[in-house]
N, C-alpha and C positions, 0 to 999 in steps of 0.2 A: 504493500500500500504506500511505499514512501514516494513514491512519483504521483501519489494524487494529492499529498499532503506539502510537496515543495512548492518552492516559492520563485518563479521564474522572472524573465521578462517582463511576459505579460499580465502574470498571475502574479503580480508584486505583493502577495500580503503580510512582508518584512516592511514596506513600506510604512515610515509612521502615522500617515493617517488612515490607512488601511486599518491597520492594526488596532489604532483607536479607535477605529470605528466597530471594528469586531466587536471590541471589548465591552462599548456602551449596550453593543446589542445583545447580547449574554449576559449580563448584570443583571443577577438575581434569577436567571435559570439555572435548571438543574441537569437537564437531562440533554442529549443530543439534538433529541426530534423538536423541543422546543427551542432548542438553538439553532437549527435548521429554519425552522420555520417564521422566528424571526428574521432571519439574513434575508431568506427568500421574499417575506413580505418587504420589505425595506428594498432589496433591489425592483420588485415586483412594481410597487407603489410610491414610490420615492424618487426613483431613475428614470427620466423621461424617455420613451424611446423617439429616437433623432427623426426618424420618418416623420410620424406621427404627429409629433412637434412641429416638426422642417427645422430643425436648432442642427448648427454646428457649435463647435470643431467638431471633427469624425474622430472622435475614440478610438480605443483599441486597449489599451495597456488601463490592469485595472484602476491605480490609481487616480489616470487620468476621467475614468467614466466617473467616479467619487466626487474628485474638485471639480467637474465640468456639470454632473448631474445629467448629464444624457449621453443615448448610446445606441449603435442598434444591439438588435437582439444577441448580436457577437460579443458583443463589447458588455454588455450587460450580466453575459453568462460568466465572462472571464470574472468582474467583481463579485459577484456571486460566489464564484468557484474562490477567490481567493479570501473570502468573509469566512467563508465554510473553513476552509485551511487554517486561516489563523485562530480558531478557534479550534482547530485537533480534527475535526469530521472532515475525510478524506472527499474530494470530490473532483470532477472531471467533465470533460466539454461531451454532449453528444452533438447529432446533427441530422433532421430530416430536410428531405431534398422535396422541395415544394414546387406548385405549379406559382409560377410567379405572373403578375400584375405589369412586372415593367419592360424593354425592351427584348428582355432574355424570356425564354419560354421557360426554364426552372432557374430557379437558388434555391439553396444551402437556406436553413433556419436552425438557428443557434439556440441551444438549451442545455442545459444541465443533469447530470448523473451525481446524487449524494449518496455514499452509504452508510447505511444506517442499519447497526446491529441487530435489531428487531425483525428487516426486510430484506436486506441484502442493499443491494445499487436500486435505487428509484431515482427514474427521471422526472424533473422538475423544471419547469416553460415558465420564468421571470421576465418576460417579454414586457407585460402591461397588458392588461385590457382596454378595449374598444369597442364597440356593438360589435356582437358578434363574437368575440372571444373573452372569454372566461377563464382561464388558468387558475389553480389552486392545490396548495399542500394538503393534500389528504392522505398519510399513507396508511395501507398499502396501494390504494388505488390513484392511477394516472389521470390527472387531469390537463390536460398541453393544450396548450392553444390553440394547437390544430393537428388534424389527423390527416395522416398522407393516406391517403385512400382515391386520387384519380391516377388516369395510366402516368407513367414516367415518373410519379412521386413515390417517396420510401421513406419508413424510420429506417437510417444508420446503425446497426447493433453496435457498434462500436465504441467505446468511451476511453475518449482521447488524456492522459495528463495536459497537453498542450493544444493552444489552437491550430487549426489546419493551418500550413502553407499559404493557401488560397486566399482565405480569411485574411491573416495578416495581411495580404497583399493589397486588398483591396481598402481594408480600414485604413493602411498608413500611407497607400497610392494615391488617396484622392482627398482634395483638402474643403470638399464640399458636401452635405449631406445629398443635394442633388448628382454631384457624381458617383456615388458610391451606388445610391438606387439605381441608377443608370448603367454602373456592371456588378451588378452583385455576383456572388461568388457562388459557383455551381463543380460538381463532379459527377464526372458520367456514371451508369450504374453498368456492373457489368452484367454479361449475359452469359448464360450457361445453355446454349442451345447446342 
């Protein structure tokens, strides 16, 4: 588990306000899933997502979604992930590949994988709400923003310690919230025919 509990790059939660901010959220919990579940409500609720908004700078590096207060859904998972971290509860990026809205026919949607002794790894969607999407900590059961279920979309089984490649490329290539909607960050799926 020590690769979902490190503190990288992007997943800076050695940083000092990361860390402080962990800490305030944990004060006077006890348990993990209620320290989970604060973190998650707080990026959830707190963190604007950039689209949404239309707010720059484009995120990426936890820290920076914290002092900035907005992200997308990449950028929002990575402080998630590193809130979770710095308080001991191991946790890690997933990724479903969605049917997307903007010039690209899929992207990449960013969320979270926590585990938690109780359940094992539960994915958890700190995106934000909007009509229409609903996210919440309920474990053991999934509730994410959205479910890949038309042709070419997929959940990811995967649970990354680190952001994709992609990801980074795209949150620190582009210095505008409209650039980044403009090539959001997609991976092919493969085929086993």
């Amino acid at each position: 588990m020590d690769e979902y509990l490190a503190s990288s790059q992007y997943i800076d939660w050695q940083h000092p306000d990361v860390l402080a901010k962990a800490r305030v959220l944990s004060e006077g919990l006890d348990t993990p899933i209620d320290i989970a579940r604060a973190c998650f409500a707080f990026v959830k609720d707190e963190i604007k997502h950039s689209w949404d908004y239309q707010l720059n700078p484009v995120t990426c590096r936890a820290s920076d979604v914290l002092a900035h207060r907005t992200g997308y859904c990449y950028a929002k998972s990575h402080l998630l992930a590193a809130l979770l971290r710095a308080n001991g509860i191991p946790a890690g990026l997933c990724y479903q590949r969605l049917t997307s809205v903007t010039p690209s026919q899929y992207c990449l949607h960013g969320l979270n994988a926590v585990y938690l002794q109780e359940f094992g790894w539960y994915r958890v969607d700190a995106r934000g709400d909007k009509p229409g999407v609903n996210a919440a900590f309920c474990p053991p059961q999934e509730q994410l923003a959205y479910a890949a279920t038309a042709e070419g979309e997929a959940d990811l089984p995967e649970i990354w310690p680190a952001p994709l490649p992609v990801v980074v490329d795209r949150l620190t290539g582009y210095e505008t919230y409209q650039a980044v909607a403009e090539n959001l960050p997609d991976v092919p799926l493969l085929s086993f025919r």
